[in-house]
C-alpha positions as CSV (number, residue, x, y, z in Angstrom):
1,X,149.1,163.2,67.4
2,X,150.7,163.2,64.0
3,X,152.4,159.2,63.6
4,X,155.2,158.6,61.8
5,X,155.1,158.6,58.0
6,X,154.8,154.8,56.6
7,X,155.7,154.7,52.4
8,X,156.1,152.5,49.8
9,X,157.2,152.8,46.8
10,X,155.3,151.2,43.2
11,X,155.0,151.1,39.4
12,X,151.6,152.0,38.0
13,X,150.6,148.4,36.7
14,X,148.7,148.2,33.1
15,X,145.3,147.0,35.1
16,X,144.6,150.4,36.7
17,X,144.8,152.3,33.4
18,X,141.4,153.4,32.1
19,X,139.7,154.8,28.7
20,X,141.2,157.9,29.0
21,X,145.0,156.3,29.2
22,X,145.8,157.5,32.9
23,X,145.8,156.3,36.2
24,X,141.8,155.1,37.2
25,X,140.2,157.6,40.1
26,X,139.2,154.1,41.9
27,X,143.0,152.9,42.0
28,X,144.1,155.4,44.2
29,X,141.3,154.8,46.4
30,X,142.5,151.1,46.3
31,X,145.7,152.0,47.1
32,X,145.8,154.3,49.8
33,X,143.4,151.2,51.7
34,X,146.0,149.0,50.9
35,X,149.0,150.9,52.7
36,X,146.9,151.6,55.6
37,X,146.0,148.1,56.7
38,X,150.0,147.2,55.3
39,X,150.4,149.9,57.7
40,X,148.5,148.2,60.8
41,X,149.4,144.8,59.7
42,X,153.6,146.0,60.0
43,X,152.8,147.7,63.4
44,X,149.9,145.7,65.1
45,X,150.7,143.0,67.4
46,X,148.9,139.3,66.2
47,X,146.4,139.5,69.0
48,X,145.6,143.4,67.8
49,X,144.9,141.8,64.3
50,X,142.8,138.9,66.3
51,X,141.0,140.9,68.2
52,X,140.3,144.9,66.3
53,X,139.5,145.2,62.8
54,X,138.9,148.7,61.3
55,X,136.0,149.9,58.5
56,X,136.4,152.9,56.3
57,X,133.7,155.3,57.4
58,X,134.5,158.6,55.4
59,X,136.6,159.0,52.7
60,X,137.8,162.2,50.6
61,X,140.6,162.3,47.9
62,X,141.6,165.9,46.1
63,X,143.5,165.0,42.9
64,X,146.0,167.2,41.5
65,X,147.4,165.5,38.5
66,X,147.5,162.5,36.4
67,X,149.8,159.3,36.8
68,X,150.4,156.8,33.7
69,X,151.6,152.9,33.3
70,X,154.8,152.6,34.0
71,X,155.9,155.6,36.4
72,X,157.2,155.0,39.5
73,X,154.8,156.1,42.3
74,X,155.5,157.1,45.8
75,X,152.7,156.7,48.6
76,X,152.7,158.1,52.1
77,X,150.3,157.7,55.0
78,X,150.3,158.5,58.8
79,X,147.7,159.4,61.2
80,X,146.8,162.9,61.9
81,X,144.1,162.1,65.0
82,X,142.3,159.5,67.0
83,X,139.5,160.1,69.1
84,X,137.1,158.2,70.6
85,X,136.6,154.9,67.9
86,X,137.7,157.2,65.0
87,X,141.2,157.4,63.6
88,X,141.9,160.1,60.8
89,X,144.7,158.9,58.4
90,X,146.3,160.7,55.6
91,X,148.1,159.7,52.2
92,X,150.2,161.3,49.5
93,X,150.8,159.6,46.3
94,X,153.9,161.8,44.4
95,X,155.5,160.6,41.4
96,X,158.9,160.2,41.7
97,X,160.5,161.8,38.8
98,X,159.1,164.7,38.7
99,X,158.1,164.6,42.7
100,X,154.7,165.8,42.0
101,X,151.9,165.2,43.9
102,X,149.8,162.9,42.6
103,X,147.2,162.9,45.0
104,X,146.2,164.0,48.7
105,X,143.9,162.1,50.6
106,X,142.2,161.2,54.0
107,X,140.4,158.6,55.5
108,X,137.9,158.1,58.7
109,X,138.9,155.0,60.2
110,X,136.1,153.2,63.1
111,X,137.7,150.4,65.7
112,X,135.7,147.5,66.0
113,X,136.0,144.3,67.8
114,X,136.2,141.5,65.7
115,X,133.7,139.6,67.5
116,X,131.2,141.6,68.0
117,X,131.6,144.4,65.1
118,X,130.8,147.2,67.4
119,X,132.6,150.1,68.2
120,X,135.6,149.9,69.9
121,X,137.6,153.0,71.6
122,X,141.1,153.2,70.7
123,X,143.4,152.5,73.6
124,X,146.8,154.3,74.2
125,X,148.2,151.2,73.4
126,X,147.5,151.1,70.0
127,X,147.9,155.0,69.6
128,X,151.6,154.4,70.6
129,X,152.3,151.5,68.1
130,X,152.6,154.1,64.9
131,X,154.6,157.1,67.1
């Protein structure tokens, strides 16, 4: 079950630059969270976002090259599986100029209800909402 592909498009902000002058390893994290619940909050119904929230339970990030203030970045995510409680989501940061990736990354996703924080399977229902 490979979803669409969601993207967004950025400029690397002055804030996420570190000592070395480049793009911090920690932004990209933040970022690739950041389109994902953008993601569910653009596709979820208001009583999905009520009721289901969703904790990061793995995450793994292969960097290929560096990114810099000012350069105009490119992310992409989309889920590659759900099973069970788990949904397995992927991003690609490129940088537009050049189209270089940036980044590829993936993330283990757990459903829980909102109330009672446990474990919650994933329905068909919400499957469908990012086909």
């Amino acid at each position: 079950m490979i979803s669409e592909i969601f993207t967004k498009q950025f400029i690397v902000p002055s804030s996420v630059i570190d000592i070395r002058n480049h793009v911090n390893n920690l932004a990209y994290m933040e970022w690739c969270l950041d389109i994902a619940e953008a993601h569910w909050s653009l596709k979820a119904p208001k009583d999905f976002q009520e009721n289901y929230v969703w904790y990061v339970i793995h995450h793994a990030i292969d960097y290929k090259a560096e990114a810099f203030e000012g350069e105009e970045l490119e992310i992409s995510t989309w889920i590659e599986k759900n099973e069970g409680v788990k949904s397995e989501r992927r991003y690609k940061i490129k940088r537009i100029k050049d189209n270089k990736t940036l980044i590829e990354a993936k993330t283990v996703w757990c459903l829980l209800n909102v109330k009672t924080l446990r474990p919650t399977k994933i329905t068909e229902e919400i499957s469908t909402l990012f086909l």
